[in-house]
ZASE-974753 format. One line per field, with one value per atom (N, C-alpha, C): atom name; residue number from 0; x, y negated, z negated; residue in three letters. Coordinates in pm, whole numbers. Layout:
% ZASE-974753
at = [CA/...]
i = [NUM/...]
x = [X/...]
y = [Y/...]
z = [Z/...]
aa = [ALA/...]
***
This chain:
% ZASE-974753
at = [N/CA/C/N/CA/C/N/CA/C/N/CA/C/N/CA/C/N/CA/C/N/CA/C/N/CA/C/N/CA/C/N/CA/C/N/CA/C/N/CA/C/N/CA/C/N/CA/C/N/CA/C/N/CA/C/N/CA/C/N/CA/C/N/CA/C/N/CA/C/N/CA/C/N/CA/C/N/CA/C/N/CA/C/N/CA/C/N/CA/C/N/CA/C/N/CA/C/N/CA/C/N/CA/C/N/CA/C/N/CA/C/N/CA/C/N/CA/C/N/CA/C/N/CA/C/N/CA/C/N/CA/C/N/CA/C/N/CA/C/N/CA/C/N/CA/C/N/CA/C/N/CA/C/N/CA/C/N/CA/C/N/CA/C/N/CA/C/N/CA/C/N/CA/C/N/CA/C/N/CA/C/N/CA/C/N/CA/C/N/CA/C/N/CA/C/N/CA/C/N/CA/C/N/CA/C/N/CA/C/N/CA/C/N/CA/C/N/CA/C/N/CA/C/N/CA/C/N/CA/C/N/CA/C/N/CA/C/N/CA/C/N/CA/C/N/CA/C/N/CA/C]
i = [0/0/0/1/1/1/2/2/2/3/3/3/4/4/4/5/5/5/6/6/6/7/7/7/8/8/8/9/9/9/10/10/10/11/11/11/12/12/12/13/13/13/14/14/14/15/15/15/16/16/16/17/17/17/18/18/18/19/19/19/20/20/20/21/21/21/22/22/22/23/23/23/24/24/24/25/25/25/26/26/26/27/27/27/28/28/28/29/29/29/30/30/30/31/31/31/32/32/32/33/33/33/34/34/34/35/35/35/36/36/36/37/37/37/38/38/38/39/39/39/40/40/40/41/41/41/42/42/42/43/43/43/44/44/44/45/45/45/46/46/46/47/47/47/48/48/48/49/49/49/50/50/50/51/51/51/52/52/52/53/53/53/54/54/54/55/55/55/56/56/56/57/57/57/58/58/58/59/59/59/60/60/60/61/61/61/62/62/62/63/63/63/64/64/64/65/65/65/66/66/66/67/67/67/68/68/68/69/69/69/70/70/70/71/71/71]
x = [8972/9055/9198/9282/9466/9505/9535/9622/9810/9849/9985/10073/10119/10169/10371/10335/10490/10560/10692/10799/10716/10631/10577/10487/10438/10290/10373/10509/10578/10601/10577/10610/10506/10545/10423/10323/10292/10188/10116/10081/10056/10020/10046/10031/9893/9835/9683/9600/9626/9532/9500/9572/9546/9547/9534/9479/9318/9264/9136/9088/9134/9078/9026/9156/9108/8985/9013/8891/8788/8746/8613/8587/8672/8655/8580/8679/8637/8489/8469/8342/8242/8263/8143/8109/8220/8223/8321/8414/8476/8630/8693/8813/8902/8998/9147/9243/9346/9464/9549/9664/9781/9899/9919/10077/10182/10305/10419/10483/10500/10564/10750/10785/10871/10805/10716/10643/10638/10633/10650/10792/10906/11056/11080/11012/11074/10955/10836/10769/10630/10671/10512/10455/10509/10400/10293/10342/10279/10165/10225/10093/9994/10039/9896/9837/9904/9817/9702/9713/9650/9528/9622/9467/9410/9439/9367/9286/9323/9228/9096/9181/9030/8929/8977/8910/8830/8855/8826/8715/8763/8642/8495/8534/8429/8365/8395/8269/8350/8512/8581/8641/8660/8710/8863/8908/9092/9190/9260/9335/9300/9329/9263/9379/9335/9443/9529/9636/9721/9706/9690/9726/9804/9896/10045/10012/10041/10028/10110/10166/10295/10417/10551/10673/10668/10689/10750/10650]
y = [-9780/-9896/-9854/-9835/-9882/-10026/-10008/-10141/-10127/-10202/-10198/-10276/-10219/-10315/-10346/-10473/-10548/-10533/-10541/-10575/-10651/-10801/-10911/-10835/-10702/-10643/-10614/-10590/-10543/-10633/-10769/-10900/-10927/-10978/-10994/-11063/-11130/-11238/-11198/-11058/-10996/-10911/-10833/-10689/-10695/-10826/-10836/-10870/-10940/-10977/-10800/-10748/-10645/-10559/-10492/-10439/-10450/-10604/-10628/-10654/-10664/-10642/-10452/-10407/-10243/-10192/-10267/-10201/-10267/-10362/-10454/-10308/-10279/-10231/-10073/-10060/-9914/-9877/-10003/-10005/-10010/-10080/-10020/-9901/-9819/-9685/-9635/-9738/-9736/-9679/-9588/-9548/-9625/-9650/-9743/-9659/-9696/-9619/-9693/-9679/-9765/-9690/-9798/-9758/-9860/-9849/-9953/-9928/-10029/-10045/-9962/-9959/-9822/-9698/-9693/-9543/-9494/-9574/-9619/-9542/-9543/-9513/-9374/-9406/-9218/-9167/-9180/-9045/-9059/-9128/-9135/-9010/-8909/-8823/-8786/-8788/-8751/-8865/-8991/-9145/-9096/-9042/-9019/-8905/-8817/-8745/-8749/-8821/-8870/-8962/-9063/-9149/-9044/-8939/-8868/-8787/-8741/-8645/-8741/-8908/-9000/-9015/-9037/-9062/-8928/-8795/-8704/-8638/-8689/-8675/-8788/-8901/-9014/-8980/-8813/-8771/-8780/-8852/-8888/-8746/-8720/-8594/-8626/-8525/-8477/-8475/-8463/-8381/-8267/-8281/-8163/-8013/-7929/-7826/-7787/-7803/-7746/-7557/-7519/-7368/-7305/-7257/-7257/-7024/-7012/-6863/-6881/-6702/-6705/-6753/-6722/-6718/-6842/-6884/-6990/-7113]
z = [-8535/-8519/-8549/-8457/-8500/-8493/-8640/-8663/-8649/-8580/-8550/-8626/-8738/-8804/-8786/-8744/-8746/-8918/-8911/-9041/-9093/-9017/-9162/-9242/-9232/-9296/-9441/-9476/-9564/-9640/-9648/-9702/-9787/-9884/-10004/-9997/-9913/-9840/-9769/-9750/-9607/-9679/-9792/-9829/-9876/-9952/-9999/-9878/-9817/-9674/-9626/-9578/-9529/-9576/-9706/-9781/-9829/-9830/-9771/-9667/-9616/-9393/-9401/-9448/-9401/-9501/-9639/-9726/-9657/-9634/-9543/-9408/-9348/-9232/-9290/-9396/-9447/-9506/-9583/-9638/-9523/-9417/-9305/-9245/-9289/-9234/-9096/-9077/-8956/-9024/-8893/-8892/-8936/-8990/-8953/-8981/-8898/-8876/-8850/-8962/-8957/-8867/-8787/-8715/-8720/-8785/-8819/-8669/-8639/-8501/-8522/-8647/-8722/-8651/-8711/-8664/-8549/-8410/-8278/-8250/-8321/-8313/-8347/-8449/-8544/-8536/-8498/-8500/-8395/-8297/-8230/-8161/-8156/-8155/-8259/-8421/-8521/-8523/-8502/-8467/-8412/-8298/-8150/-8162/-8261/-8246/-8343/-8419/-8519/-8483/-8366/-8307/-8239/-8132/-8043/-8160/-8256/-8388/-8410/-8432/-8437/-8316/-8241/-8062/-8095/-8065/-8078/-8181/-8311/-8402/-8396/-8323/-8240/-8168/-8106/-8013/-7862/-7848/-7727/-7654/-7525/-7524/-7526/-7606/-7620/-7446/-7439/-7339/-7317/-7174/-7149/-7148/-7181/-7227/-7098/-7102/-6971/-7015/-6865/-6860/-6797/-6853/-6736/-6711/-6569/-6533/-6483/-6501/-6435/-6502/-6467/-6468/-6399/-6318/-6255/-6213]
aa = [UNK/UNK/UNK/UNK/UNK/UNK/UNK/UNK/UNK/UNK/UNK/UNK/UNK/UNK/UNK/UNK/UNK/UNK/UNK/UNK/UNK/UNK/UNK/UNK/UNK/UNK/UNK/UNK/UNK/UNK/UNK/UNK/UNK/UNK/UNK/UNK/UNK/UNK/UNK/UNK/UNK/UNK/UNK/UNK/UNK/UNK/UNK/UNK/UNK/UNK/UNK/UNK/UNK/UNK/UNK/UNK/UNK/UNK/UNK/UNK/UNK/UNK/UNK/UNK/UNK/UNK/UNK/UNK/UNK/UNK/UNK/UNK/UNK/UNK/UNK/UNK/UNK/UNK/UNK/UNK/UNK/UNK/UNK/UNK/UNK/UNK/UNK/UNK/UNK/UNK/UNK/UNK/UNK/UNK/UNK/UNK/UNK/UNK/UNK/UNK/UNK/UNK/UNK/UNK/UNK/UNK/UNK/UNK/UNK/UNK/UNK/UNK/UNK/UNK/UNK/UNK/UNK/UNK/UNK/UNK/UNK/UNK/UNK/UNK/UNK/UNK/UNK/UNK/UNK/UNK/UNK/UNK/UNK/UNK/UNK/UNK/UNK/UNK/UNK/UNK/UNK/UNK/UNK/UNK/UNK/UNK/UNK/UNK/UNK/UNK/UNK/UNK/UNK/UNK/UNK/UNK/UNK/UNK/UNK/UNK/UNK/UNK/UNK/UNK/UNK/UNK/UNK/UNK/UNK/UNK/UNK/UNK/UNK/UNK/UNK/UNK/UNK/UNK/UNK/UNK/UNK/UNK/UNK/UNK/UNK/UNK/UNK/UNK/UNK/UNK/UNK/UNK/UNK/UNK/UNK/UNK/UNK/UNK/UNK/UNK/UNK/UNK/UNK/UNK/UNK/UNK/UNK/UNK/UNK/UNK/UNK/UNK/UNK/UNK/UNK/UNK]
***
């Protein structure tokens, strides 16, 4: 599961709700993976690659490896 979290997740009203949503989710044994829609700006490669590590460790296949031959 990625959860996408908006600015309201940072608000004190919000920080206990979802702090028990993910432990509920966790205790079943399921993934969660937080992404701040911040995170989206400054670093979404480090995000995806993180969901593709999850997809991937789920048994999903990765990308497939580019193979570049040759110079040009």
């Amino acid at each position: 599961m990625v959860e996408i979290d908006g600015i309201h997740h940072t608000w004190a009203p919000q920080v206990v709700p979802d702090a028990l949503r993910q432990n509920e989710v966790t205790l079943q044994r399921h993934v969660v993976l937080r992404l701040p829609v911040l995170g989206l700006r400054l670093a979404p490669d480090e995000f995806f690659d993180q969901v593709e590590r999850a997809l991937v460790g789920a048994g999903l296949p990765g990308r497939p490896s580019v193979v570049r031959t040759g110079t040009g």
